[in-house]
KEKE-3310 file (N, C-alpha, C; in steps of 0.2 Angstrom, whole numbers, plus 5000, padded with zeros to 4 digits):
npx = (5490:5501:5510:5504:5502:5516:5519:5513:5515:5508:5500:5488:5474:5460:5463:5470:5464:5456:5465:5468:5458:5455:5456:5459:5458:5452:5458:5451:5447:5442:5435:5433:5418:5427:5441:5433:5430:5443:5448:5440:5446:5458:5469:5472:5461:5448:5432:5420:5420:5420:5413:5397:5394:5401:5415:5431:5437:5452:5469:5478:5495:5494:5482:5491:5501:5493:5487:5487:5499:5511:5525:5532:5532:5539:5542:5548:5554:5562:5571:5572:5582)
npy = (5505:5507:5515:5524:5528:5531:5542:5552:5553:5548:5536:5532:5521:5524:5538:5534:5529:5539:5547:5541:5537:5551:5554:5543:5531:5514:5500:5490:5472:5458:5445:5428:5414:5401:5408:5416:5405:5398:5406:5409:5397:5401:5402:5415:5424:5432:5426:5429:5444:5445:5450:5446:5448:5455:5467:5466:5478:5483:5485:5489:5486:5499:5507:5513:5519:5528:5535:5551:5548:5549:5561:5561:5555:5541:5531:5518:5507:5495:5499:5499:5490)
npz = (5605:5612:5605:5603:5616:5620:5612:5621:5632:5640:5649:5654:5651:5647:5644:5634:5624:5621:5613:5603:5597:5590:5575:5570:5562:5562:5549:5538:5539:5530:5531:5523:5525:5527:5533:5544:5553:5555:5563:5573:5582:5586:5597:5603:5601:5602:5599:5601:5599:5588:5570:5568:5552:5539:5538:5549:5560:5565:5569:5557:5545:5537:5541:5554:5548:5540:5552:5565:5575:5571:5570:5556:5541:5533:5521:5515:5501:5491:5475:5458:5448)
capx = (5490:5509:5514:5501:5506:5522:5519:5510:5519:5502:5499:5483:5470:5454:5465:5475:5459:5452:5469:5467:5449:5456:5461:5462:5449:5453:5459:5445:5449:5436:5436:5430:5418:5431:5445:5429:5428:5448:5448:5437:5449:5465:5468:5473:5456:5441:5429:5415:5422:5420:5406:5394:5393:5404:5422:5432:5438:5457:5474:5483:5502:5492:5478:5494:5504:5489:5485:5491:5501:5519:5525:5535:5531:5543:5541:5556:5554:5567:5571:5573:5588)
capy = (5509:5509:5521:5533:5531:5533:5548:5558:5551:5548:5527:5529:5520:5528:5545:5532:5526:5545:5547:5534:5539:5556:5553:5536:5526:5507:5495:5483:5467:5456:5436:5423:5411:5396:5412:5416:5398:5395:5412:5407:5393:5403:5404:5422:5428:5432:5426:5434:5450:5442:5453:5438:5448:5461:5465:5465:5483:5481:5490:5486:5493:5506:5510:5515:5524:5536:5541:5556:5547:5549:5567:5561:5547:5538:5526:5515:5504:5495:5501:5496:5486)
capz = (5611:5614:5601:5606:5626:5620:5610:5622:5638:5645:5651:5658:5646:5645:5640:5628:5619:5620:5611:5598:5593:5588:5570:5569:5558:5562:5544:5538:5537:5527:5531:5522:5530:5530:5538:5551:5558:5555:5566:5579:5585:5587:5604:5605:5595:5607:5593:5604:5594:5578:5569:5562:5544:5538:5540:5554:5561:5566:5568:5551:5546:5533:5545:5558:5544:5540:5557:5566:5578:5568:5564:5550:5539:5528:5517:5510:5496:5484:5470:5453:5445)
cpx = (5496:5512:5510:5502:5510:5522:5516:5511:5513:5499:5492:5478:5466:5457:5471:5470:5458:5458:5471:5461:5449:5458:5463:5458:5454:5454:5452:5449:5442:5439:5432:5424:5420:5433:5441:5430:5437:5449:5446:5439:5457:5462:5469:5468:5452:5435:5422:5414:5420:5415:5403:5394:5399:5412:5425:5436:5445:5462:5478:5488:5497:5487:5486:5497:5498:5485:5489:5496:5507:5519:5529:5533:5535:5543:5546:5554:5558:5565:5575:5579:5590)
cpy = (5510:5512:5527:5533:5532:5540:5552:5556:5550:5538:5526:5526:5521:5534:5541:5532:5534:5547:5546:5538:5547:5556:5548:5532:5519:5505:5490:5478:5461:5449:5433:5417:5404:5402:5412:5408:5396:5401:5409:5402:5394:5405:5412:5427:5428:5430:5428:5441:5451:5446:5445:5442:5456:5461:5467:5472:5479:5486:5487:5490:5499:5510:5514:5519:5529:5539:5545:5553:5547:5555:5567:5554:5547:5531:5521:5507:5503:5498:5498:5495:5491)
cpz = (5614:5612:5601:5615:5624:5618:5615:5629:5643:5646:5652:5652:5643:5641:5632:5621:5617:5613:5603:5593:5591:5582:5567:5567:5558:5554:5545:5536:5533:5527:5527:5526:5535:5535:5545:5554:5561:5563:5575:5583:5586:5594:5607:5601:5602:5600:5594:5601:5587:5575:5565:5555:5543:5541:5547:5556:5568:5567:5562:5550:5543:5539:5551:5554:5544:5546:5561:5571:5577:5567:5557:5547:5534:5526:5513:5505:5491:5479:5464:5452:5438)
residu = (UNK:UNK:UNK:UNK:UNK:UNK:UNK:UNK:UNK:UNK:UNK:UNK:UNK:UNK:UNK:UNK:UNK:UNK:UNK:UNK:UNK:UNK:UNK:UNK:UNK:UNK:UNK:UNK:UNK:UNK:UNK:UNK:UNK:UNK:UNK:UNK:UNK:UNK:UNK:UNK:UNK:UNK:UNK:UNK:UNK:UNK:UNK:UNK:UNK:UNK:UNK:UNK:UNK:UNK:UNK:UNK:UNK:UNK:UNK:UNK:UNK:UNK:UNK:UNK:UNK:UNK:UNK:UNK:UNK:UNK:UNK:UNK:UNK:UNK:UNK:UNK:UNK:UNK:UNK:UNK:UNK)
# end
């Protein structure tokens, strides 16, 4: 949400998400049922959220990279010896 307020100089939040939801397909993340439980006991998790089945819809670096929210994307990775 901070790099699209930023981008579009607009804070207010309902126009941030409106924002977001233009272009932007969430990262899945897929837990195991240990990861679910270990999940469920981080304090910074609402585990309310949690889907019971199925994977977990997130912001991930790649899901940020492929939305339009960057006009230029660059990618840097070493290179071979």
């Amino acid at each position: 949400m901070v790099v699209a307020a930023a981008r579009s100089d607009n804070y207010d939040p309902k126009e941030v998400l409106a924002i977001i939801s233009q272009g932007f397909a969430p990262g899945k993340v897929r837990l195991n049922l240990i990861e679910k439980e270990f999940a469920k006991r981080k304090a910074n998790l609402r585990w309310e959220e949690l889907p019971s089945f199925g994977a977990v819809q997130t912001v991930t670096p790649q899901s940020l990279y492929e939305s339009g929210l960057f006009q230029e994307r660059i990618f840097a990775a070493p290179t071979a010896i």
